[in-house]
Structures are given as C-alpha cells and as structure tokens.
C-alpha positions in Angstrom: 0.0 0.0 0.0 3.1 2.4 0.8 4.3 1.6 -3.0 1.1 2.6 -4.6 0.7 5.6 -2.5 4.1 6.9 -3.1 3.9 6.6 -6.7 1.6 9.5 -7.6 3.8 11.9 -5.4 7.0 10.7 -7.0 5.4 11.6 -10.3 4.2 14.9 -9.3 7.5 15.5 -7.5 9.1 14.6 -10.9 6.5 16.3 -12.9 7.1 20.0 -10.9 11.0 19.2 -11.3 10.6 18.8 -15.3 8.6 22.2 -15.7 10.8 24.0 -13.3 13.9 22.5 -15.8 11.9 23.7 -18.8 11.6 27.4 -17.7 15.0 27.8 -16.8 16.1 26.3 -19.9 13.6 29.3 -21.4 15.2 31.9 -19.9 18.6 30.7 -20.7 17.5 30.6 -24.4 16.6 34.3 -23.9 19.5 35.5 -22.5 22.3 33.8 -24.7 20.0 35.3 -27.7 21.7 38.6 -29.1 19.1 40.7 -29.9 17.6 44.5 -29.2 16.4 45.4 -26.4 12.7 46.0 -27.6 13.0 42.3 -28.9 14.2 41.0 -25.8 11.8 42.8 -23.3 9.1 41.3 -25.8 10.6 38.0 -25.4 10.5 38.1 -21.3 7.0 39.2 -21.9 6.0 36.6 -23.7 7.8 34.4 -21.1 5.3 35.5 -18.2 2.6 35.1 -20.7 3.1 31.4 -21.8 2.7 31.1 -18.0 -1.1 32.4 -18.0 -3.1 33.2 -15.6 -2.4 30.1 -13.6 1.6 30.5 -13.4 2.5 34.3 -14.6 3.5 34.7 -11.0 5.6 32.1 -10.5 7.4 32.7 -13.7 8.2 36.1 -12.6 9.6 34.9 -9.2 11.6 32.2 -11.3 12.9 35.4 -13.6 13.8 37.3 -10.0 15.6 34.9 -8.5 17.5 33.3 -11.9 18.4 37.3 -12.5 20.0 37.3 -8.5 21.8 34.1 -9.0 23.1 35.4 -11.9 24.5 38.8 -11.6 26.4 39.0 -15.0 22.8 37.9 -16.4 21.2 41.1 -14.1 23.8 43.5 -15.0 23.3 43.0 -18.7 19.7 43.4 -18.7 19.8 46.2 -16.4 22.4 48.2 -18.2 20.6 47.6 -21.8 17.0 48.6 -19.8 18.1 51.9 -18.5 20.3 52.8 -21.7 16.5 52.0 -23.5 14.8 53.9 -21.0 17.6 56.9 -21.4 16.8 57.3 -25.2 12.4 56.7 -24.6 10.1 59.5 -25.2 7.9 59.0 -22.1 5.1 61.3 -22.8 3.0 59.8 -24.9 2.6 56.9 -22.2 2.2 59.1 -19.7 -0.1 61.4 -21.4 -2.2 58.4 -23.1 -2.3 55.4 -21.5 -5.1 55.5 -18.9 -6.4 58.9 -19.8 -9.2 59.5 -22.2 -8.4 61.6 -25.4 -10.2 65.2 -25.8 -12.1 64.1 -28.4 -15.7 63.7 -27.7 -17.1 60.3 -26.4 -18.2 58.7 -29.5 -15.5 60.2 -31.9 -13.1 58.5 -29.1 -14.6 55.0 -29.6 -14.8 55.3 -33.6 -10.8 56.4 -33.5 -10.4 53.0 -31.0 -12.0 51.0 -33.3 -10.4 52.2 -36.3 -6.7 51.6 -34.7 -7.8 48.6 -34.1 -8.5 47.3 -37.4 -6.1 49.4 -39.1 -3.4 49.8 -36.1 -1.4 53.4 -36.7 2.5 53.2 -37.7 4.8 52.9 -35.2 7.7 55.4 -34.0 10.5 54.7 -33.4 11.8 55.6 -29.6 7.5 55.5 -27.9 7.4 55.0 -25.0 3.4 54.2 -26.4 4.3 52.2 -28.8 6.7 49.9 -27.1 4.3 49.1 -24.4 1.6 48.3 -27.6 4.3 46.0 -28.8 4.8 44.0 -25.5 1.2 44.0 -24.4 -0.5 43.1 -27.4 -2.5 40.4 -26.8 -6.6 40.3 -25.4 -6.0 38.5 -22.3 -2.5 40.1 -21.5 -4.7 42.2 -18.2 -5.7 38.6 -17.0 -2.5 37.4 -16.2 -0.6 40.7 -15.5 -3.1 41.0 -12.5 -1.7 38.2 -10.9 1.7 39.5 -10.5 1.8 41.6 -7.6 3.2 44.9 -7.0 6.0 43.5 -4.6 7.3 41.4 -7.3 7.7 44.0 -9.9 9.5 45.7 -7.2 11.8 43.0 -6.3 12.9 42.2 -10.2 13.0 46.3 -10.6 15.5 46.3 -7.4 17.3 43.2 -8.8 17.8 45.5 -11.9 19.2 48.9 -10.3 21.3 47.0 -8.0 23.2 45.1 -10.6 23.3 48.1 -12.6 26.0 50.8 -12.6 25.2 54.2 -10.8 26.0 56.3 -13.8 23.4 54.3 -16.0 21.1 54.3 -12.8 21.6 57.9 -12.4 21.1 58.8 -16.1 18.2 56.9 -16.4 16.8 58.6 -12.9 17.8 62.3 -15.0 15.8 61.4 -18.1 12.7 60.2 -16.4 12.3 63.5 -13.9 12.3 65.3 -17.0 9.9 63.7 -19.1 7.9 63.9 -15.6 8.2 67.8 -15.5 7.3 68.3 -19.0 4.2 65.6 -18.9 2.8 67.6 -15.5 3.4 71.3 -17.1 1.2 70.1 -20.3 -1.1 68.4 -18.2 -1.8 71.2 -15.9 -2.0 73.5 -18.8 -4.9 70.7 -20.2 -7.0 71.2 -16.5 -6.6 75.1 -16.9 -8.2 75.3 -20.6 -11.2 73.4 -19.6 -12.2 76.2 -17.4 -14.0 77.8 -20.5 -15.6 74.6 -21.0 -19.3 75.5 -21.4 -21.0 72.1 -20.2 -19.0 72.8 -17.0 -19.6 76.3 -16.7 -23.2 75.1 -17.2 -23.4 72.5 -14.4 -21.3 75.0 -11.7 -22.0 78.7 -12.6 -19.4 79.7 -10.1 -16.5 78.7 -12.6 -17.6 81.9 -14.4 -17.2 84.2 -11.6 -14.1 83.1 -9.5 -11.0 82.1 -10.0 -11.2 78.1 -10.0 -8.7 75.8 -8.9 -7.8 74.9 -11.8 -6.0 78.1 -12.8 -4.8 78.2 -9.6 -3.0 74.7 -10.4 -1.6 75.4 -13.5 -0.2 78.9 -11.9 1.4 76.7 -9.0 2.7 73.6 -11.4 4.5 76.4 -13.7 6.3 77.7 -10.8 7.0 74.2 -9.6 8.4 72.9 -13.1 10.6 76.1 -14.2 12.2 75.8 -10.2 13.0 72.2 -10.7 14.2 72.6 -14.1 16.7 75.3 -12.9 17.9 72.7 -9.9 18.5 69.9 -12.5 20.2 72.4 -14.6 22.9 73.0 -11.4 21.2 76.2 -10.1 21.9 76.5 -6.4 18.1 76.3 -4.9 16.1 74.3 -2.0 14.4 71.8 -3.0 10.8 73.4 -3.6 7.8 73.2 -1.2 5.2 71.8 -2.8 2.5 72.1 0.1 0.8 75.0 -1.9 0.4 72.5 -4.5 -0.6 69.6 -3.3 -3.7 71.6 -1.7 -4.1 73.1 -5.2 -4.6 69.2 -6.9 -7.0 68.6 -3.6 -8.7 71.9 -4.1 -9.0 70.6 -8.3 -10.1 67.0 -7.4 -12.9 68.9 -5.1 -13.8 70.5 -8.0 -14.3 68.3 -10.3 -16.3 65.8 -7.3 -18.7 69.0 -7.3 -19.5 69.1 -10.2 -19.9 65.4 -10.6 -22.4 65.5 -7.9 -24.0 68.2 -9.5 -24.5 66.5 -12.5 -26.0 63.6 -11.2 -28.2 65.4 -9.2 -30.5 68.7 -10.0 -28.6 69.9 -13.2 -28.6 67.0 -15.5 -25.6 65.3 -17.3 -24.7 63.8 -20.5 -22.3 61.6 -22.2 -20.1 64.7 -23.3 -20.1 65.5 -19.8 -19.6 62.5 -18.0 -16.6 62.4 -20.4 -15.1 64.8 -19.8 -15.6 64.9 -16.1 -14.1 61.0 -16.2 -10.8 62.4 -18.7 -10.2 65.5 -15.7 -10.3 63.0 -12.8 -8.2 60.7 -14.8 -5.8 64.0 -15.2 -5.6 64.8 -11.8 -5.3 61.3 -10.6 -1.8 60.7 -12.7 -0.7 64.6 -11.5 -1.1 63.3 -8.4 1.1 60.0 -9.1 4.0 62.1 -11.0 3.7 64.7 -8.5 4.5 62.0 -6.1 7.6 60.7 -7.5 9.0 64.0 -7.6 8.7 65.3 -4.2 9.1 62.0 -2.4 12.8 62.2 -0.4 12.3 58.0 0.4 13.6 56.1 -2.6 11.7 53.1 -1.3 9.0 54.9 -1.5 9.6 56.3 -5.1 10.4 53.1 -6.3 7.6 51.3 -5.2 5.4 54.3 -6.6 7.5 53.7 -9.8 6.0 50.3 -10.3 3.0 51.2 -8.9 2.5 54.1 -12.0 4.2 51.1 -14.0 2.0 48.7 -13.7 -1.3 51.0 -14.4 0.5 52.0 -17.7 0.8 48.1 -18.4 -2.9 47.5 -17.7 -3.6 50.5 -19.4 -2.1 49.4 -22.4 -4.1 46.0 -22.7 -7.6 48.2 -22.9 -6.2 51.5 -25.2 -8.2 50.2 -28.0 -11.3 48.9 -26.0 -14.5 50.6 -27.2 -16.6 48.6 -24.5 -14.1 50.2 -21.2 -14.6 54.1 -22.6 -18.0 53.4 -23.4 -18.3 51.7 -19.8 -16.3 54.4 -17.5 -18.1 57.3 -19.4 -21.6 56.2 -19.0 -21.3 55.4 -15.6 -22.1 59.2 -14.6 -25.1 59.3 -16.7 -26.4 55.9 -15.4 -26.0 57.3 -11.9 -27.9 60.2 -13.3 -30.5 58.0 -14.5 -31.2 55.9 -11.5 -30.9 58.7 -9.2 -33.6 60.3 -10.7 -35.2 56.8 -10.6 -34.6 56.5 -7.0 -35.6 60.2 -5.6 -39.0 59.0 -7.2 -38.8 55.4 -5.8 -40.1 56.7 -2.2 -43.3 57.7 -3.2 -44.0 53.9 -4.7 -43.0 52.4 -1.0 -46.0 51.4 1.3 -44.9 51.6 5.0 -47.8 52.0 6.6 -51.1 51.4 6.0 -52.1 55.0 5.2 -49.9 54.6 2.5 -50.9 51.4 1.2 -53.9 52.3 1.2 -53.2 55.5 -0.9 -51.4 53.4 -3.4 -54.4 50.4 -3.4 -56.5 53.3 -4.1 -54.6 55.1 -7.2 -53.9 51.5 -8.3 -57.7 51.1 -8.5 -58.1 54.0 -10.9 -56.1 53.2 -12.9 -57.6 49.7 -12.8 -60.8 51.5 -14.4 -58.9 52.7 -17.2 -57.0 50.0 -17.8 -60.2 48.2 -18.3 -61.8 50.4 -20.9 -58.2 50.4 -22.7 -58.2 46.7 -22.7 -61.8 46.7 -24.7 -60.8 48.9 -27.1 -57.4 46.6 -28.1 -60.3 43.6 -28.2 -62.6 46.3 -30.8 -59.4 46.9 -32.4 -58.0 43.8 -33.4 -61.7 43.0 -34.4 -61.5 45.2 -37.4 -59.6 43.5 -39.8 -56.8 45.9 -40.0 -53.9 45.0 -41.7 -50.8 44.1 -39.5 -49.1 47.6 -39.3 -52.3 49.4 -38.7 -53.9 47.4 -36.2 -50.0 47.6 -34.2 -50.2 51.5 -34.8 -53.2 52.0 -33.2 -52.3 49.4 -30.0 -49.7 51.0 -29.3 -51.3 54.2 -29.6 -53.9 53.1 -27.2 -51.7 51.7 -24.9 -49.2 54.8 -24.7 -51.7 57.9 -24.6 -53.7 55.7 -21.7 -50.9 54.9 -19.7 -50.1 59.0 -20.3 -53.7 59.4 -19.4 -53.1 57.5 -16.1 -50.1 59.1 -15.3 -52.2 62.6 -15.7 -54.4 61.5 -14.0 -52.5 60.4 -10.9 -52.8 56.6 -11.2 -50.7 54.1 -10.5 -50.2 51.2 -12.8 -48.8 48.1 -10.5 -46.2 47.2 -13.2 -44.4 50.9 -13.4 -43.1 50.1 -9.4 -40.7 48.0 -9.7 -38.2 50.1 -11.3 -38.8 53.0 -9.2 -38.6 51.3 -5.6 -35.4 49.0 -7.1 -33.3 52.2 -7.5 -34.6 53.0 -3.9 -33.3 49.5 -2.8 -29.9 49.9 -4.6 -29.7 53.8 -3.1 -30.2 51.7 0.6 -27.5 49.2 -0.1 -25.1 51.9 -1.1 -25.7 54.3 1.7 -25.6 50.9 4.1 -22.4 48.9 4.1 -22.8 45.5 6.2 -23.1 44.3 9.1 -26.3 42.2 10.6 -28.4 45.4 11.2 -28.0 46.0 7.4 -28.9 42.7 6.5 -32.4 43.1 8.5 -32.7 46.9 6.9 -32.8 45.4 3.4 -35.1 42.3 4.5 -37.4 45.0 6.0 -37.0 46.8 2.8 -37.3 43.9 0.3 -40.8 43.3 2.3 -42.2 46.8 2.4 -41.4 46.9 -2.2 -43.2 43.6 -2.5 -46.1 44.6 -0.4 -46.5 47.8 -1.9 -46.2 46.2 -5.4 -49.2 44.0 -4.5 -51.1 46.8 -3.2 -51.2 48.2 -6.4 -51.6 44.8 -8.3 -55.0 44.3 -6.5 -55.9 47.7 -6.9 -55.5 47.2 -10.7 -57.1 43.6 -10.9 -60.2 44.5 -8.7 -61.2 47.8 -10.3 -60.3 46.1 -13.6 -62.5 42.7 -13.0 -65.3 45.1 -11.5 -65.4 48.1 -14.4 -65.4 44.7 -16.8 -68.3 42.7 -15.1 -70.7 46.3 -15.3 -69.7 47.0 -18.9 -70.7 42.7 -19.7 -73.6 43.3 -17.3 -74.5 46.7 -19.3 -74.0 45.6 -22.9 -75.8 42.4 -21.9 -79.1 44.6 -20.5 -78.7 47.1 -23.3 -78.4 45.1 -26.5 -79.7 42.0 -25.2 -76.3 39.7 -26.3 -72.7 38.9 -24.1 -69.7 41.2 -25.2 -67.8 39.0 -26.2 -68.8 35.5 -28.3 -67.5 31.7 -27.5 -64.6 32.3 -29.7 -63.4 35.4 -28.4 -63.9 33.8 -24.6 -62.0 31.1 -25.3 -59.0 33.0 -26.9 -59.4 35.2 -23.7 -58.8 32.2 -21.4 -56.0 30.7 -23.1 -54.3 33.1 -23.7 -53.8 33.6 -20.3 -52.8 30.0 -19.8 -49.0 29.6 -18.1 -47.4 27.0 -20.2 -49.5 26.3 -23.0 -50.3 29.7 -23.9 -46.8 30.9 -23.3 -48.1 33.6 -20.8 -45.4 33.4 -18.3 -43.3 33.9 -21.2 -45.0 36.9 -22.3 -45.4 38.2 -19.1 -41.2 38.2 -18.5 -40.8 40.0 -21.9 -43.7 42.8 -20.7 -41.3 42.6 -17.5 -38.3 43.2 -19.7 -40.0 46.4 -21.3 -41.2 47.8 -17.5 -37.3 47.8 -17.0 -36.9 49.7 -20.3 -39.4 52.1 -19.8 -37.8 52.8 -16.4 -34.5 53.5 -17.9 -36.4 55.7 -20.6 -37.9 57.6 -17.8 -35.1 58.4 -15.8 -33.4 59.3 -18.6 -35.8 62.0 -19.5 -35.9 63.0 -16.1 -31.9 63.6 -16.4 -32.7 65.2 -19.6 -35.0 67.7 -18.3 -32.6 69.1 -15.5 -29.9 68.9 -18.5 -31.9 71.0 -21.0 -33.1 73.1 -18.2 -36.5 72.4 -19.2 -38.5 74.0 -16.6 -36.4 77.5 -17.2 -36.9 76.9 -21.0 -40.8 76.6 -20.5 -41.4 79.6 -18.2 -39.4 82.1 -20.9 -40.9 80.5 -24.2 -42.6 83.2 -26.3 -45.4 81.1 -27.2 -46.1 80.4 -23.5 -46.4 84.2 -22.3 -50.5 84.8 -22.9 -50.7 82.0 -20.1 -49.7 84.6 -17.2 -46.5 84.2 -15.2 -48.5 82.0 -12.3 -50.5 79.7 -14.8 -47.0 79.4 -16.8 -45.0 78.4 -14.1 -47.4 76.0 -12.8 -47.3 74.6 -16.5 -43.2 74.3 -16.2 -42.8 73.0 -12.7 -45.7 70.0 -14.3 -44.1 69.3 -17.4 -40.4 69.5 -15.9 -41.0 67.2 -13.0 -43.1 64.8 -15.0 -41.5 64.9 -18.8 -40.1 61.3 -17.6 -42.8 59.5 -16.2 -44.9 61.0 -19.6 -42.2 59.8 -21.9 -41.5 56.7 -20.1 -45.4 56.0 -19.9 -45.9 56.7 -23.5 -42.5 54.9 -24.7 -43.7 51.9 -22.7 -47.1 51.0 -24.4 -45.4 51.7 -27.6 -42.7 48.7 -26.3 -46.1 46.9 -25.9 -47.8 47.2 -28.9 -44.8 46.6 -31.2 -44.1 43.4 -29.6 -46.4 41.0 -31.4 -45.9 42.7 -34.6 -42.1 42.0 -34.5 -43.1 38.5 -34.2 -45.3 38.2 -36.8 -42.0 40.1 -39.1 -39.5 37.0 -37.7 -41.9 33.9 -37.0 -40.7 34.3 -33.2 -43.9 33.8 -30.9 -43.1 36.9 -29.4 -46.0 39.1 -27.7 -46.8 40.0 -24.1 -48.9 39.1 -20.7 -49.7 42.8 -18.7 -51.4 41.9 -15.2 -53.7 44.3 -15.0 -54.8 44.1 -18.8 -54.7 40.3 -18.3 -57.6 40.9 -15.5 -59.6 43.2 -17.5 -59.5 40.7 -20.0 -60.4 37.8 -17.6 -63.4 39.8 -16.7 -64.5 40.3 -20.3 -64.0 36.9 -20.6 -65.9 35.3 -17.2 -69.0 38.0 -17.3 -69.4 37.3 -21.3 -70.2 33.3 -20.9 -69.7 32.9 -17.1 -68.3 28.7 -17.0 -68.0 28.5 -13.5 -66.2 29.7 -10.2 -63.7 27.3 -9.9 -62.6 28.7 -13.6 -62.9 32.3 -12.7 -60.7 31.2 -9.9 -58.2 29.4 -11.8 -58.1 32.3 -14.1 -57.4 34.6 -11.3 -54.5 32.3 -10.3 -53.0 32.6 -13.5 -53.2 36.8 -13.7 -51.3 36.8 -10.3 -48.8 34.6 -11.5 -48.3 37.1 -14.6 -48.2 39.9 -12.3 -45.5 38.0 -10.3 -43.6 37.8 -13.3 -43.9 40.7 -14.6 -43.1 42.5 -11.1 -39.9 39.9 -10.3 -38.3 40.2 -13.3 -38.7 44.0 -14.0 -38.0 44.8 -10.4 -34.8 42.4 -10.7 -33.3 44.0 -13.8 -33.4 47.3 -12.5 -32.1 46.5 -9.2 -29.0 45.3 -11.4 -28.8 48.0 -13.1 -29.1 50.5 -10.5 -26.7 48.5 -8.1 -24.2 48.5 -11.0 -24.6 52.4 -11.9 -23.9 53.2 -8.1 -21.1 51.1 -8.2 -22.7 48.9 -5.2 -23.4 45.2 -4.6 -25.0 43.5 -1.8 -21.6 41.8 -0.2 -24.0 39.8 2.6 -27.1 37.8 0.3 -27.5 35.1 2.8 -27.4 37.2 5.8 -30.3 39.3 4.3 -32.3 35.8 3.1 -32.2 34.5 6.6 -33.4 38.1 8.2 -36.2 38.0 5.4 -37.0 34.5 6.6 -37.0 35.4 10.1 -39.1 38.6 9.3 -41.7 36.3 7.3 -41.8 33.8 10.3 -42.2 36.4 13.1 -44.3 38.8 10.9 -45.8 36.4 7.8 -48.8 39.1 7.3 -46.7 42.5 6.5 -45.8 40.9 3.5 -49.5 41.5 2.0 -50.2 44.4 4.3 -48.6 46.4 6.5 -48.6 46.0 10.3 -50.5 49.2 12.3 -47.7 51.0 14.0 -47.4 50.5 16.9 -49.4 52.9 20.1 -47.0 54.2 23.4 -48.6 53.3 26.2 -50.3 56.4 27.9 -49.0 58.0 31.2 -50.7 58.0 34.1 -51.6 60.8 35.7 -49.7 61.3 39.2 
C-alpha cells in the first residue's frame, strides 16, 4: 500500500521538477540570444505570458531569483533597460495610456476601433508604442493581474542593483524630466477646460471666480521652471510643494462638485460624464508624478515607480477597447438615470397602512382605465386591419392611456418596480454590512413587494369590477354577451402559463417595464440637463398663459417629462411586440397583469363557465403579475446597483433576516402591520 501511494507523489514530485527544468532552460535561451532590447523585453513578456493566468506569477519569481543568481545575467539586462529607458520618449505613455483623449465620447470610440482594425505606424523611440508591442494580446490584463506589485518591485531592485550608478543615475535624470514636462502640459490641459461650457453650465461659479484649476496650473508652472533650474545645477532648496498639493486637492474637489452636481438637479450627459471622467483621470496621474518627484524615500519612489508602472501596463491592454470608454463614461449618466429613478422610488414604498392604502386606491383608478383600454385593443384587433395598422393603433392606445393615467394620478402596479429597485440599490449603497443592514434590506425587500401588490389588487379588482358592469351593461342594453365563445375562449388561453406561453410573455412585458424605467429616468436627467423648466417659463409662445399659470405649467411638465415619456415609450414597447413576431416567425408578444384581468373579466362575465374557472383564471393573472413585477424589479435592481457602483456583499445574511421577518411577521408581507401605540402616562 506504501508503494502505490508513493507513486503518484513521486510523479508529481518529478513532474514540478521537469517544468521548473523547462523554464530555466527558457530563460537561458533568452539571454544567450543577441538581440535589441525592444526584442528581448518582448521575449521576457512573452515568457510570463506562456505562463497564464495560472503560473505568470511564478514565472516572474523564477525570472527574480534566476536574474539574482546570476549577476552578470542582471547587469546585462539592467544596463541595456536603462540605456533603453535613457533614449524613450515617455510622454506619450504618460499622457495616453489611462487617460481618455479630448475628443468627444463617441469620436473616441470610432478612433479606438479604427486603430484597431487598421493599427497606426509605429515610432521609433514610444514609450506608447513599445508598451503596444509588448502587451499586445486580449488577455495580457488577465495574467498581469496576478503578478503583484511586490514582485515587480523585487525584479526592478534586482535590476538597479546590478546596474551601474551612472546608468542608474542617467536613467533617474531622463525620467524626472519627461515627468516635469508631462505635468506642465497636463496642468496646462485642466486650466483650458475652465472655459468649458458644459461645465460652466453644471457650476455657474467657474464663471465668476477664479477656479482651482488656474490656480494649479499657476502653481505647477512655478513648480516645473524651479525644478528645471535645480537639475540644470542652479543653487536652490528643494521646492515646497504644500501649496500644491492643496491646489490638486482643491481641483479634485472641484471636479467631485460638479460630478455630484450633474447627477443630481442639473442634468448630465455623455459629453459630460466624459469629460468629467478624462479630468479625474488628469488629476489622478498629476497626483502620481507629483509624487515621485517630491518624495525624499527612494523606497517609496520606487515602489510608486512600479506602482504608476503597472497601471501603464494595464492600461495598455484596454487602449483600444470601445466597451471600457464606453463603460467608464456612462457610468455618470447611469448614476444620473437611477438617481432620478430612486428620488422617485419613495413615493411607490407602502410603509404603513395610510400609505398602502393611498397606493391600493390610485392602483384602483387606474384599474378603471385600464379596463376600458383593454376593450378597445379587443374592438381593435376586431377590425380587420392590416398588420401595421392594427400595431399602430395598439400601441397608440396603450401609450396615450398609460399618459392618461399618469395625468391622472394613477398608478399602474407594473411601473413600481423600477422606481422602488433604485430606492433599494440607493439603501445598499448608503448601508455597508453588518447584521443590522442585513435586516434593513429584508425589511426593505418586504415593504417593495407589499407595496407592489397593493397596487396589483388595486388594478385587478377595479379592472374585474369596471369589466363585469360594462358585460352586465351591454348584456341589458343590447340583449347579447360582449364577447362571443370564440373570443372567450381566446381570452382564457391566452392567459394559460405554459401552453399559452403567458409566463413567457409576461417576462418579456417585464423586460419592457425595466426599459421604460431606464427611458424615464433618462428623460428626467434630460429635463434638469436642458433646463426644461427654465426653458418653459421664458418660451414666447407660452407668455398669454400669465406668469403663475406658466410656471405652474413648467414646474408639471419639468418634473413629470419622464414618467410622460417613459409611460408613452412603454405601451409603444407593448404594442410593437407581437408585430415583430409576426415580421420574424418568433412567438413573441406580451402578458400585462392588469390588462390580463380586464380581460379575464371580459371573458368570465361574457359566458360565465364556473367559479372554480374564474378562480383558476385569477390564479394565472397573479402569477403574470409576479412575473412581470420579479423580473422588472430584478433588472433594474442590477442595473441601479451597477450604476452606483454597489453590490449587496451579505445575500444570505439578508435571506435569513427575510425569513426570520416572514416567520415572526408572515402578514406584513401583503399588508402592513399598524404601527405600533405608546402606552399612555398615568396621571400622578
């Protein structure tokens, strides 16, 4: 038994000798090779590489310690790195890599994509261009992010020790000028966007005082011509560059502020949230040169070396992504989006049952119009029209009634969930963890689901009771049922769960909810960006209103243009849904809860089976509803979570205080519990 068990570790033990044999025989093959040094940094590259993301690391620990057991090996390559480093133009790296291009956002991704099909011609002596031709590959970021920062540092020591001082010291003399130069242009960069309308737009105080980022540029000038003179052998103190640092603090401020302002009451935009994303990105590698330069430790300068090193490297691996621009640039405008998404969100969350009962109620008239829209799709797809115009008018009716119920102060049960999810995803981000969080969010999570089905029965009821009197109405008027046995029984299975694909259709209405949402909150964001209300109250056309009647009119119209357009937008989604199925052959079309109820009651009041089917039928418009709800209320909770940069790091914590919750407390998830009455003081 000893033999059979010691054969498999004699084989690994032989099998991790072999590989470890193979490497160094690699690396030996590299360093007898005569070749440039651009050829030979590309070859160590692709050394690490063949190691993936798996052994990278350990191949860069076997390069360390081969290059310190071989110093002839170390001095080589260190002398031909620094004399390569000596003769590199450094700004374009420094300048590029990691910071986004002036050009506007999508210009910026149509250049990326062009130089990636067509890549530009290299120059000689790029600091650019030689990190392109080392990190060249798609995956290079996935196994360059397993080599820590310590072991760059340890092969970069390995390198400057074996080196000699004057190549050392050369190199050291080339690089703190490239770093002056990069942080007197990039200063000069902050300083012109100053006259940048957008901003100017967002922060009106940029046009009356004089913002920090003048004041940088003014300090960095100073700070550049001073050190240029030292390194030029001018007798002067080192300088103090405490006004300065405050200055980049003071520009960083700056640039949050207006960030914050943008997401907030004055709107953004992708022009915007680029070119508040290409400042940050400024100031963040001012702060990193900076750093280098005033830094006395030379520790500490060259682990911040390898540190700005290994972000250009990363960098490099994404220059021609269209999908990380796009990504980082949106992100503003997404917060934007949801905020706006979120501030609304409150108003849709039942606490108490005041409120759900508020919300039952404006669920229930909106149930009554829902019902009379329902009828007319039925009279309209009765007609005959031809596929485009019977789509036309659907959607029609379904966008100006939801508009209708939106003016009217309704509430369609469907149009929560991507309200209160942005609310949810606001909670987790101001939360953190912890248990008390975890029971915050389970409270929360219960208080949207209630108030979602609060509005759900106040659609289906009104719905099933507007449809019974207008059966029982048509029936005592013209003597006949509303509908006829075909119609009934296209009404009933078409509300079937598997066999009339209306869970299905209910998830792809859900998928639309979470569209219109988005659509919504971005015309909210688009009204603060436009300025709408201001726009409004000075229009020409507006002025025979009066100033009160017209600002009413602004403040409605601004603070609404989303929920209008998102309404609208939404039964448009609707209505074109079966018709692009009938275009591909798909069975595409959708399940809506509280239409599926109207039509239910069409159906049951028309040629009334029994209960048990009215019941059944009932059973399959909640599940619809639960669909519909879950997986709108889901995608937007993604989205919004995403946008605020947020996640929910404790799931199971927050499942087993939302099972405690429903054990203690099963009722409050249908209705809320009464709050709770101090007991009254006795009188002494």
């Amino acid at each position: 038994m000893q033999t059979h068990s010691a054969e498999p570790k004699a084989r690994t033990k032989a099998h991790r000798k072999a590989a470890k044999a193979k490497i160094q025989d690699q690396l030996t093959a590299l360093f007898e090779k005569e070749q440039a040094v651009p050829e030979m940094l590309a070859g160590l590259v692709e050394f690490l590489r063949q190691g993936g993301v798996a052994h990278a690391a350990e191949r860069m620990d076997a390069l360390t310690a081969r290059l310190q057991q071989n110093p002839e090996e170390a001095q080589a390559l260190g002398e031909r790195v620094h004399g390569q480093l000596v003769g590199l133009n450094l700004y374009p790296a420094l300048v590029n890599l990691g910071i986004f291009a002036r050009r506007a956002l999508l210009r910026e991704m149509a250049t990326r994509l062009y130089d990636r099909l067509i890549p530009p011609p290299r120059e000689e002596g790029s600091s650019l261009d030689l990190l392109a031709q080392l990190f060249h590959r798609k995956r290079d970021a996935l196994w360059l992010q397993t080599i820590q920062p310590v072991q760059w540092l340890r092969l970069y020591t390995v390198l400057v020790r074996a080196s000699s001082d004057e190549s050392v010291r050369a190199a050291e003399v080339h690089v703190r000028q490239e770093i002056l130069y990069v942080l007197e242009m990039l200063a000069i960069w902050i300083a012109a966007e100053e006259l940048e309308p957008e901003l100017m737009r967002i922060d009106k105080k940029l046009i009356d005082i004089d913002s920090p980022f003048i004041a940088l540029q003014r300090e960095m000038q100073s700070f550049t011509q001073h050190e240029t003179r030292r390194m030029e052998g001018a007798d002067l103190p080192p300088f103090d560059a405490s006004h300065l640092w405050v200055m980049l603090e003071q520009s960083q401020e700056q640039v949050d502020r207006i960030r914050r302002r943008g997401r907030g009451a004055a709107g953004s935009s992708l022009a915007v949230a680029h070119l508040l994303e290409r400042l940050e990105q400024t100031i963040t590698r001012m702060n990193s040169l900076l750093s280098l330069l005033t830094t006395d430790s030379s520790f500490l300068v060259m682990k911040r070396s390898v540190a700005l090193w290994q972000h250009l490297v990363l960098a490099t691996t994404v220059k021609n992504s269209t999908l990380d621009v796009w990504r980082t640039s949106t992100a503003m405008v997404s917060r934007s989006i949801t905020q706006n998404k979120s501030d609304h969100g409150e108003h849709y969350i039942a606490r108490d049952p005041q409120s759900y009962f508020a919300i039952m109620r404006s669920a229930a008239g909106a149930g009554f119009v829902i019902a009379f829209m329902a009828l007319l799709k039925i009279h309209i797809e009765s007609q005959g029209f031809g596929p485009l115009a019977s789509t036309v008018l659907v959607s029609l009716n379904y966008g100006l009634g939801f508009v209708l119920i939106h003016l009217l102060r309704c509430t369609i049960a469907t149009k929560q969930p991507a309200m209160t999810a942005a609310s949810f995803a606001a909670e987790v981000e101001r939360g953190g963890d912890g248990r008390a969080v975890s029971r915050k969010l389970a409270l929360l999570l219960i208080d949207v689901n209630r108030s979602q089905w609060a509005a759900v029965w106040g659609n289906i009821s009104t719905a099933l009771l507007t449809a019974a009197i207008v059966c029982l109405g048509v029936y005592w008027w013209f003597g006949q049922a509303l509908l006829d046995a075909d119609a009934v029984r296209y009404q009933f299975s078409a509300i079937e769960p598997i066999s009339g694909l209306a869970l299905f259709y209910a998830a792809i209405a859900g998928v639309w909810l979470f569209c219109s949402g988005l659509i919504a909150g971005y015309f909210d964001n688009r009204a603060d960006y436009v300025q709408l209300r201001a726009r409004l109250y000075q229009h020409v056309l507006l002025s025979w209103l009066g100033e009160e009647r017209r600002e009413r009119l602004a403040n409605y119209l601004h603070e609404n243009y989303g929920a209008i357009m998102g309404n609208f937008f939404f039964g448009v989604l609707l209505g074109v849904t079966g018709y692009i199925g009938y275009l591909t052959g798909l069975p595409l079309d959708i399940r809506h809860v509280a239409f599926s109820s109207a039509n239910l009651g069409f159906a049951s009041f028309s040629d009334f089976f029994s209960v048990f089917d009215f019941l059944v039928g009932l059973l399959f418009v909640l599940m619809i509803g639960f669909v519909n709800l879950w997986v709108s209320f889901t995608l937007a909770l993604l989205v919004a979570m995403q946008a605020r940069g947020t996640s929910i790091q404790r799931f199971r914590p927050m499942l087993r205080s939302l099972r405690q919750q429903l054990r203690e407390k099963p009722s409050t998830f249908f209705f809320p519990a009464a709050p709770e009455r101090e007991p009254e003081k006795k009188d002494s």
